[in-house]
ROTOR-864122 format. One record per residue (C-alpha): x, y, z. Coordinates in Angstrom, 3 decimals, padded with zeros to 6 digits. Layout:
<node><xx>X</xx><yy>Y</yy><zz>Z</zz></node>
...
***
This chain:
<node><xx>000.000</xx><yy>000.000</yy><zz>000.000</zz></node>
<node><xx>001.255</xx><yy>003.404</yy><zz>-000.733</zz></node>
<node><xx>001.681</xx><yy>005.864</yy><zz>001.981</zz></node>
<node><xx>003.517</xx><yy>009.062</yy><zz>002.703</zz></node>
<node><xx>004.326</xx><yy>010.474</yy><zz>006.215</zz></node>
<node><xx>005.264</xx><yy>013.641</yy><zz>007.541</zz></node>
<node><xx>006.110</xx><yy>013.883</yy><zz>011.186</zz></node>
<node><xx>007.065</xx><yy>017.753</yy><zz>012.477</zz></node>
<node><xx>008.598</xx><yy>018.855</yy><zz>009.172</zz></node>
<node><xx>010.194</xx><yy>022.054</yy><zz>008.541</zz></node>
<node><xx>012.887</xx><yy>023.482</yy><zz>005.915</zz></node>
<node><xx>014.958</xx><yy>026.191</yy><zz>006.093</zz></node>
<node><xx>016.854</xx><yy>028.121</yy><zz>003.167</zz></node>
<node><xx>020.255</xx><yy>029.995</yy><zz>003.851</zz></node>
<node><xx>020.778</xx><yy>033.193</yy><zz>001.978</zz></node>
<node><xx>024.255</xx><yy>033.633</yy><zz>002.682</zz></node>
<node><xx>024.817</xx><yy>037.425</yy><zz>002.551</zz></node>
<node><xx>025.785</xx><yy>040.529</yy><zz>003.788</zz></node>
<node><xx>022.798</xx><yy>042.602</yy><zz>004.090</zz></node>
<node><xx>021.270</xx><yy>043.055</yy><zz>007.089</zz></node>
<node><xx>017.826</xx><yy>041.342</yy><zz>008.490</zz></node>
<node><xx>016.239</xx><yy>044.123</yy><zz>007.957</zz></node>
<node><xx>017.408</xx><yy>045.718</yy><zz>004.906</zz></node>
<node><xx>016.639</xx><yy>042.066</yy><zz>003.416</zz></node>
<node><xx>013.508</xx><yy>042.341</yy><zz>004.410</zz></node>
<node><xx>012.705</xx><yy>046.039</yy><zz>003.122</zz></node>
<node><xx>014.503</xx><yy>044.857</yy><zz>-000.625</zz></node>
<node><xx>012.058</xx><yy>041.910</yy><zz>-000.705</zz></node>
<node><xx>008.994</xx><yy>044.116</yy><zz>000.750</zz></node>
<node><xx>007.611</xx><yy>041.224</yy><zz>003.037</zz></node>
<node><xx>004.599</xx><yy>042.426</yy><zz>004.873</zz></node>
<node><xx>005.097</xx><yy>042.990</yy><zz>008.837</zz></node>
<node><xx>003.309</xx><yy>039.371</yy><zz>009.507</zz></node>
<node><xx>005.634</xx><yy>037.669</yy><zz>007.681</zz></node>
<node><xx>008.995</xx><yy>038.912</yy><zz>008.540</zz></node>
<node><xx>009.005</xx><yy>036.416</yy><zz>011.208</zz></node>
<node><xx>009.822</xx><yy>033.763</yy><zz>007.998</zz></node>
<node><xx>013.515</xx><yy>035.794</yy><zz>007.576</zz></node>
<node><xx>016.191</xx><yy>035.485</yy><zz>010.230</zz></node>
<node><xx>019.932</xx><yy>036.200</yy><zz>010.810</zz></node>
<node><xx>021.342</xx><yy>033.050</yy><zz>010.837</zz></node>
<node><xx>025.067</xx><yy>034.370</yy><zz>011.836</zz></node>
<node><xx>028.099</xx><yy>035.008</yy><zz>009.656</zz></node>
<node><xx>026.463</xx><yy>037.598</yy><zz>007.905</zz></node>
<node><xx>023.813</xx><yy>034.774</yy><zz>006.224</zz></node>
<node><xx>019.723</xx><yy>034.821</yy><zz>006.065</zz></node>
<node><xx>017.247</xx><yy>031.812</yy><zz>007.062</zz></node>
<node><xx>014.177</xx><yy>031.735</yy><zz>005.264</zz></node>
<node><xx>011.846</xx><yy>029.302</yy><zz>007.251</zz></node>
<node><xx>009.722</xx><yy>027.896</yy><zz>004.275</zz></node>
<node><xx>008.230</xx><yy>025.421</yy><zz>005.925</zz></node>
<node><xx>007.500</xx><yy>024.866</yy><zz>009.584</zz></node>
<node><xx>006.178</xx><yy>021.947</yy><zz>011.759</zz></node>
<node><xx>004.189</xx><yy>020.222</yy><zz>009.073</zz></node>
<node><xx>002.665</xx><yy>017.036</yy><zz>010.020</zz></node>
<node><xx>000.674</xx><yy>015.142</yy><zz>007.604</zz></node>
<node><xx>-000.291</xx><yy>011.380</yy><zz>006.525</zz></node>
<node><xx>-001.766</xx><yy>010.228</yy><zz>002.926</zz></node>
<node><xx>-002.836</xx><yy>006.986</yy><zz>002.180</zz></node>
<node><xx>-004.440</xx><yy>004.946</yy><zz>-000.744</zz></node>
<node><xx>-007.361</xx><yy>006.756</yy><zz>-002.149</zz></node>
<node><xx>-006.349</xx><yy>009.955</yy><zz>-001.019</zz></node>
<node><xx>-006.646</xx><yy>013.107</yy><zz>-003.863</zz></node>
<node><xx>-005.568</xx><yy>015.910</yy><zz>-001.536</zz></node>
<node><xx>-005.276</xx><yy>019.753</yy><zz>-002.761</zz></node>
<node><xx>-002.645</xx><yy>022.133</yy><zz>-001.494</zz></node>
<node><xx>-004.250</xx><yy>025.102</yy><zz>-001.142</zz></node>
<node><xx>-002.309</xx><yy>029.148</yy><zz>-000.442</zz></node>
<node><xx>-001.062</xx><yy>032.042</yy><zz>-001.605</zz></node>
<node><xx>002.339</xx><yy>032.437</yy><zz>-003.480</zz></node>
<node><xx>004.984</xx><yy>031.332</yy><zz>-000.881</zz></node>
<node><xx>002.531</xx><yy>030.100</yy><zz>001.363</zz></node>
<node><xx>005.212</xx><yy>026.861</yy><zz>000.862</zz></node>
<node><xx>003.151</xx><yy>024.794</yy><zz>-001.244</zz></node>
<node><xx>005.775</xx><yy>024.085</yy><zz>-003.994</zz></node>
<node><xx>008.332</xx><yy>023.356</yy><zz>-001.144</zz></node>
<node><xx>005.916</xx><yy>020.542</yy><zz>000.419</zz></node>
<node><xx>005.340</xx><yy>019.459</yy><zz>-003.291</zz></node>
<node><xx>009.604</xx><yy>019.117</yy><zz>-003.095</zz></node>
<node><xx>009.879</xx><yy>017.544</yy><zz>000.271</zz></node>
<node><xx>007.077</xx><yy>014.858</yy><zz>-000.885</zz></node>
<node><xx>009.156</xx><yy>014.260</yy><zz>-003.807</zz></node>
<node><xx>012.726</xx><yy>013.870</yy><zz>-002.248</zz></node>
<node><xx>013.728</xx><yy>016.666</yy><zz>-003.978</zz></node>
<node><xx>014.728</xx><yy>018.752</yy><zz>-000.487</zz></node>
<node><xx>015.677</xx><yy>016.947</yy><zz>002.672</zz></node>
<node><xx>014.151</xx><yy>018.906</yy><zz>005.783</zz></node>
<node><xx>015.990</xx><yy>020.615</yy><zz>007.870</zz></node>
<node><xx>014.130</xx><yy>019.671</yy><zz>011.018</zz></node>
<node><xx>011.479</xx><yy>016.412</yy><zz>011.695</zz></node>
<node><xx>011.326</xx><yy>013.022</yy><zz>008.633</zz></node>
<node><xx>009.777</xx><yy>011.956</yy><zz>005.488</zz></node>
<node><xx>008.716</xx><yy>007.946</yy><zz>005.286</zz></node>
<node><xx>006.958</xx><yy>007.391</yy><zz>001.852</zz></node>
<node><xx>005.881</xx><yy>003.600</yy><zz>000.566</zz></node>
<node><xx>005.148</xx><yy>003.411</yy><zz>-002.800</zz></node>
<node><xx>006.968</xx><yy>004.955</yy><zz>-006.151</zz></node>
<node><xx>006.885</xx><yy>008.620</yy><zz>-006.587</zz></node>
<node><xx>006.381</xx><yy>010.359</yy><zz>-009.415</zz></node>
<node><xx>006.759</xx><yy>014.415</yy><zz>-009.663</zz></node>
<node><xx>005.661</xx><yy>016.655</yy><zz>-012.511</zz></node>
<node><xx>006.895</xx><yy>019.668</yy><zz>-010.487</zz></node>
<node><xx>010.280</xx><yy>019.503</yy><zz>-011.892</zz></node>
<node><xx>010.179</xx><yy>017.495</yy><zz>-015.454</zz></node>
<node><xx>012.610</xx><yy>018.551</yy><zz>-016.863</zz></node>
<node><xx>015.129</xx><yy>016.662</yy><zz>-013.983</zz></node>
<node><xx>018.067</xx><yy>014.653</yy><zz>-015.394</zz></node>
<node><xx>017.276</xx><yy>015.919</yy><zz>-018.589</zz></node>
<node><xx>020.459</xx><yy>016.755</yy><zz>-020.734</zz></node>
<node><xx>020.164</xx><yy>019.724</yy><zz>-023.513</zz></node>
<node><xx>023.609</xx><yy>018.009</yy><zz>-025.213</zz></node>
<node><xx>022.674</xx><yy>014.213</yy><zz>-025.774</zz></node>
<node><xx>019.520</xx><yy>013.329</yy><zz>-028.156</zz></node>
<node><xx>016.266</xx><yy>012.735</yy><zz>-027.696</zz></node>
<node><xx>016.566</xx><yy>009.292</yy><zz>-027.200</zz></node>
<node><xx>019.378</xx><yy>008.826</yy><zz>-024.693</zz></node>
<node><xx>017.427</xx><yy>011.205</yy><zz>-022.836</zz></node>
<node><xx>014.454</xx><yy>009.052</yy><zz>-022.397</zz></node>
<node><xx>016.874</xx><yy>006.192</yy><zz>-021.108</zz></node>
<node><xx>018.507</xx><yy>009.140</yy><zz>-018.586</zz></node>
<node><xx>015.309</xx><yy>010.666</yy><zz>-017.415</zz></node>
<node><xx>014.141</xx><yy>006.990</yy><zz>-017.019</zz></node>
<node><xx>017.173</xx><yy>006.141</yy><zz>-015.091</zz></node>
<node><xx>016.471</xx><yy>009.164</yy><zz>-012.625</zz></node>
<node><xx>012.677</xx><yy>008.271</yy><zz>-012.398</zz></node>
<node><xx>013.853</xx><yy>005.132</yy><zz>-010.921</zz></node>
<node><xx>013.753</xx><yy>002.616</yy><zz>-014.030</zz></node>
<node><xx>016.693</xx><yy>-000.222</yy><zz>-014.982</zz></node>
<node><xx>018.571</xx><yy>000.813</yy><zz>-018.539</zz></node>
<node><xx>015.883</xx><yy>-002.097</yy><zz>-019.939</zz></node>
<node><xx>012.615</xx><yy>-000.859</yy><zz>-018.532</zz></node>
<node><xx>013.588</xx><yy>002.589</yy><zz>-019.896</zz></node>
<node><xx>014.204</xx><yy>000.794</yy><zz>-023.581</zz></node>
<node><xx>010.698</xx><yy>-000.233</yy><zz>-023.266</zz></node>
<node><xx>008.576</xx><yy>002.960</yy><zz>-023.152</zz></node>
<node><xx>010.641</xx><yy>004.694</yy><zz>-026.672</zz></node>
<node><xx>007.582</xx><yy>003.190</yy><zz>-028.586</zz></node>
<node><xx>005.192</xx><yy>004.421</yy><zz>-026.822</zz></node>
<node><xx>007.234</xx><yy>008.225</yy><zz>-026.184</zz></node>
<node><xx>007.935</xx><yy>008.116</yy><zz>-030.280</zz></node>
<node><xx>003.982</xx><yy>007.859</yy><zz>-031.229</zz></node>
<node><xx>003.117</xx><yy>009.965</yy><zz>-028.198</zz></node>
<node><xx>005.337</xx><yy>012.931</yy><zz>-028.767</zz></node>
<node><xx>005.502</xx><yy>012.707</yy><zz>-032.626</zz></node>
<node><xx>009.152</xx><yy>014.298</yy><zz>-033.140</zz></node>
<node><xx>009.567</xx><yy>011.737</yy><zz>-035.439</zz></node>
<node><xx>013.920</xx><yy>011.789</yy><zz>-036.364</zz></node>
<node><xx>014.633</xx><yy>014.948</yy><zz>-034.434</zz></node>
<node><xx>014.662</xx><yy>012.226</yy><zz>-031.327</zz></node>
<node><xx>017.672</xx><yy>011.504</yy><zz>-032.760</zz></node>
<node><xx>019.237</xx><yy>014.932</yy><zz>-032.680</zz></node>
<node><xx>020.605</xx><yy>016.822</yy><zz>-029.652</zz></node>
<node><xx>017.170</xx><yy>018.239</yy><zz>-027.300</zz></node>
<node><xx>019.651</xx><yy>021.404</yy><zz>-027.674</zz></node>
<node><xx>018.253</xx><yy>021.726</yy><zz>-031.140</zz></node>
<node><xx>014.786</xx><yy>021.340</yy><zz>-029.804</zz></node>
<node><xx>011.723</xx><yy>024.752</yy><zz>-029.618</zz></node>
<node><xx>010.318</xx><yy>025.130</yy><zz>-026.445</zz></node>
<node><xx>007.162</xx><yy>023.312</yy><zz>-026.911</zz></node>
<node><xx>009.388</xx><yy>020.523</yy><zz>-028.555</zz></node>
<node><xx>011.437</xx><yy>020.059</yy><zz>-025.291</zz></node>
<node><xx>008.398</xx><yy>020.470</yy><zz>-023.365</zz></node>
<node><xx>006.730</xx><yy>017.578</yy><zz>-025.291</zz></node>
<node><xx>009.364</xx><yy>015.103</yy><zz>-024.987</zz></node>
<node><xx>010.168</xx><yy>015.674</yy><zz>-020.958</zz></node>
<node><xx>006.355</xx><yy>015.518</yy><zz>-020.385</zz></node>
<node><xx>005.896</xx><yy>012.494</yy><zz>-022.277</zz></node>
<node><xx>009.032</xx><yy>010.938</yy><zz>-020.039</zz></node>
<node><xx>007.544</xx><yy>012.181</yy><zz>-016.865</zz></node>
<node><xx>003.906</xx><yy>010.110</yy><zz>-017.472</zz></node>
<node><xx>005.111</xx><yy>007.365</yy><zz>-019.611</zz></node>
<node><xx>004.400</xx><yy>005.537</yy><zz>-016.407</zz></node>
<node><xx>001.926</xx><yy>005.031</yy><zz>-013.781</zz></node>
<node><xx>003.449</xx><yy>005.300</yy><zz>-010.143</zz></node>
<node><xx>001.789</xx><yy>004.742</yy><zz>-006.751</zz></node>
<node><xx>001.809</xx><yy>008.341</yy><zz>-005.361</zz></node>
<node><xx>001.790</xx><yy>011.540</yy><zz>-008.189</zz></node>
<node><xx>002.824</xx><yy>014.747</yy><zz>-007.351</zz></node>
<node><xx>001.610</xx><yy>017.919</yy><zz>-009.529</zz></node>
<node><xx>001.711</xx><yy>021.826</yy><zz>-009.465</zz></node>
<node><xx>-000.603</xx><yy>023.148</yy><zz>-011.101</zz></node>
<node><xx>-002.057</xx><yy>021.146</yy><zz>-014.730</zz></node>
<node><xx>000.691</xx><yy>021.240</yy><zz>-017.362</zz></node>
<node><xx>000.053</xx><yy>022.354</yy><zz>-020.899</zz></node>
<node><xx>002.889</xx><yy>020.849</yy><zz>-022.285</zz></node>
<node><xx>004.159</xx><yy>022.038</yy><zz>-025.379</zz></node>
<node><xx>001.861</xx><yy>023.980</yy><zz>-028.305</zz></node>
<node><xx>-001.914</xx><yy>024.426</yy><zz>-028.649</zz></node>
<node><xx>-002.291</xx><yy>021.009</yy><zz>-030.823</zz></node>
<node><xx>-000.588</xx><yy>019.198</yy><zz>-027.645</zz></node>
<node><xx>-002.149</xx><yy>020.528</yy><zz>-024.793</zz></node>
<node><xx>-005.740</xx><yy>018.257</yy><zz>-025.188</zz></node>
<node><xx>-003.840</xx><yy>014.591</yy><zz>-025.702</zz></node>
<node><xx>-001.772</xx><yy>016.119</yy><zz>-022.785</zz></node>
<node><xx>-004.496</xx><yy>016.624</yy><zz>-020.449</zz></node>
<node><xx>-005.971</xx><yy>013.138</yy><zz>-021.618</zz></node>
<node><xx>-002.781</xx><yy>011.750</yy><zz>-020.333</zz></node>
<node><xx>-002.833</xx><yy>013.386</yy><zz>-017.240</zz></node>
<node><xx>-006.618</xx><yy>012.278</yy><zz>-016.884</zz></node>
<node><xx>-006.145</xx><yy>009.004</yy><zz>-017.245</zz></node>
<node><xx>-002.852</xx><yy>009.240</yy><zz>-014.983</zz></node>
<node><xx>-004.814</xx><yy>010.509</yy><zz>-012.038</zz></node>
<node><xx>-006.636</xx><yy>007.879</yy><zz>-012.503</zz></node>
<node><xx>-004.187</xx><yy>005.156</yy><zz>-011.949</zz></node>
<node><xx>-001.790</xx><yy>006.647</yy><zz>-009.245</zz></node>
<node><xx>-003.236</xx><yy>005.352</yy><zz>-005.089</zz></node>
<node><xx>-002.253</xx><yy>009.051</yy><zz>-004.130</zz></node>
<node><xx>-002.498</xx><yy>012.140</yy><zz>-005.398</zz></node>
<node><xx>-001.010</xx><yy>015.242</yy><zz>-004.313</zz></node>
<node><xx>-001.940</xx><yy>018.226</yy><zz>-006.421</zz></node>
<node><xx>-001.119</xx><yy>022.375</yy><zz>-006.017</zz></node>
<node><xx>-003.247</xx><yy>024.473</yy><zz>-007.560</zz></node>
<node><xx>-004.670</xx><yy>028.131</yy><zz>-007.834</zz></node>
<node><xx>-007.151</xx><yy>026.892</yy><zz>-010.297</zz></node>
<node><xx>-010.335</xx><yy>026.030</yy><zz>-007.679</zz></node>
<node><xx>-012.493</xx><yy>023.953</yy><zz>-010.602</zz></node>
<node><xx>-009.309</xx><yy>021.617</yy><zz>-011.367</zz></node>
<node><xx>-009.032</xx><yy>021.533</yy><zz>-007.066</zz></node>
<node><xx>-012.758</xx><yy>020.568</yy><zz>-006.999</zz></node>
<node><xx>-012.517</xx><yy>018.360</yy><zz>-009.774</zz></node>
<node><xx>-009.663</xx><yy>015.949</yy><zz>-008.832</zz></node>
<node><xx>-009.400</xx><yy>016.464</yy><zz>-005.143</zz></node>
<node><xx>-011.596</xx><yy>015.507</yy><zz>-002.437</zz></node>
<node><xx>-009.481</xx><yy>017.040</yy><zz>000.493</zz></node>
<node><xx>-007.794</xx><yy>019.758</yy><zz>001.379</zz></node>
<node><xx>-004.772</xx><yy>021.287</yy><zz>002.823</zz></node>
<node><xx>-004.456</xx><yy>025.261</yy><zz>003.901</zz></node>
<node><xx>-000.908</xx><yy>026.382</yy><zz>003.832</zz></node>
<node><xx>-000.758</xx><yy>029.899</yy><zz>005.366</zz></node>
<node><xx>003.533</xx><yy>031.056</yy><zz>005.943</zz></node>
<node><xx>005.384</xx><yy>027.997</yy><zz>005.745</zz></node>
<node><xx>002.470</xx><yy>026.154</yy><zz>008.063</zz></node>
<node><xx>-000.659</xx><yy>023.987</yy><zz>007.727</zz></node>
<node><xx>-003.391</xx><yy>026.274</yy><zz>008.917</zz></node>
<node><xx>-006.299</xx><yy>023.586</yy><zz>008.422</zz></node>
<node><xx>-006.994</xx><yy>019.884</yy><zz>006.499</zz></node>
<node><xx>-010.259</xx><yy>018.796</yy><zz>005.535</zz></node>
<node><xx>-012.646</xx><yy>018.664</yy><zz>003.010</zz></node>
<node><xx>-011.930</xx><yy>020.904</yy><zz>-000.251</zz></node>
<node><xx>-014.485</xx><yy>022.958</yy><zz>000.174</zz></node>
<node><xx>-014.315</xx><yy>023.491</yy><zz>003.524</zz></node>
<node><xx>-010.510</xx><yy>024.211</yy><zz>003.157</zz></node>
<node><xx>-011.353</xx><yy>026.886</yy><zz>-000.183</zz></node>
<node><xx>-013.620</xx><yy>028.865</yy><zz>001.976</zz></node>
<node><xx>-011.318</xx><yy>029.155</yy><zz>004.789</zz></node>
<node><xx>-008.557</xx><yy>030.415</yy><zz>002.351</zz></node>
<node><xx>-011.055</xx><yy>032.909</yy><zz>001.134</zz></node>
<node><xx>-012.376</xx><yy>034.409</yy><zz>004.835</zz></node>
<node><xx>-010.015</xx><yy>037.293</yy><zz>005.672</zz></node>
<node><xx>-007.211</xx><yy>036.586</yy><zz>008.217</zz></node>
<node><xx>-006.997</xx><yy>037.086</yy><zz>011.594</zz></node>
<node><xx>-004.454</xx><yy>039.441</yy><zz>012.697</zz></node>
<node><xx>-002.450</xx><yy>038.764</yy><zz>015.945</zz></node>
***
């Protein structure tokens, strides 16, 4: 059974430098109820607290939607999920394989081809040098780039790259699937057989973890919620429950 715990989690970002607490904070313009977040961490460095004290616990069947404001820390807990950022304080336990379209574009090299990219991106997603051999069918007819698979992803538009590292990322089904926001990968042509994918994705995966401002894709693939207010989990429970919260005006202390 797939499963992901999170017992007293924070993380904590040095910005080594020589300016001052508060100058940092007047350059960056945080508001007075958030300045807390930005410490002097000695030496002349910064600590940002992105995340702090975050305990939570998914399980098969859950569809749970992270819910905030920009830097509210969702994309962080989206990391820490993922393995991505080791926290500074508290522990991660996850059962299951993991799967993150938060960062696709991971172990993804611009110099080597199209194809020796799917085998490296494989490799990184947690796939033998065989199992990654496998899914170039099914990448070639999905992403239709035809030869220029063969040519360096350096040589590749945008939309082009875009294709190929999304078709990598969801060329398989794993037991827990991470996800900011919905991607539109690539051009306009691409963007329906890429939200097919991700449909039928979401609908494979025992836990899904998705971060969204978009509060009909929220309501229509998540059935809880979680309210991320400054780096901390303000309230969990149902998605509506958790959208109106986000929308009542805060409380000031």
């Amino acid at each position: 059974m797939a499963s992901i715990t999170l017992q007293d989690v924070s993380v904590d970002f040095p910005v080594f430098t020589s300016r001052s607490r508060g100058l940092l904070n007047t350059l960056f313009r945080y508001a007075r109820r958030e300045q807390h977040r930005v410490e002097a961490s000695g030496l002349g460095g910064i600590k940002v607290h992105a995340l702090r004290g975050i305990h939570l616990q998914l399980k098969d069947g859950d569809r749970v939607g992270l819910i905030g404001n920009n830097g509210a820390g969702k994309t962080t807990l989206l990391r820490v999920l993922s393995g991505v950022y080791e926290p500074t304080l508290g522990y991660v336990e996850a059962h299951g394989r993991v799967a993150s379209l938060t960062d696709i574009m991971l172990g993804m090299d611009m110099d080597a081809s199209g194809y020796d990219n799917i085998l490296l991106r494989g490799i990184v997603m947690g796939l033998t040098r065989r199992q990654a051999v496998e899914l170039i069918p099914e990448i070639e007819t999905f992403t239709e780039l035809g030869e220029y698979l063969q040519l360096p992803v350096s040589a590749y538009s945008q939309g082009m790259l875009l294709r190929l590292a999304f078709a990598i990322s969801t060329a398989i089904t794993p037991d827990i699937l991470l996800m900011d926001e919905m991607i539109g990968a690539g051009d306009a042509q691409f963007v329906g057989k890429a939200r097919a994918r991700i449909n039928e994705l979401v609908g494979g995966v025992a836990i899904l973890v998705l971060a969204s401002h978009n509060e009909a894709i929220l309501r229509e693939f998540c059935d809880t919620g979680v309210l991320l207010r400054e780096g901390r989990i303000l309230h969990q429970g149902p998605i509506e429950e958790c959208l109106a919260l986000h929308h009542a005006p805060a409380v000031v202390t």
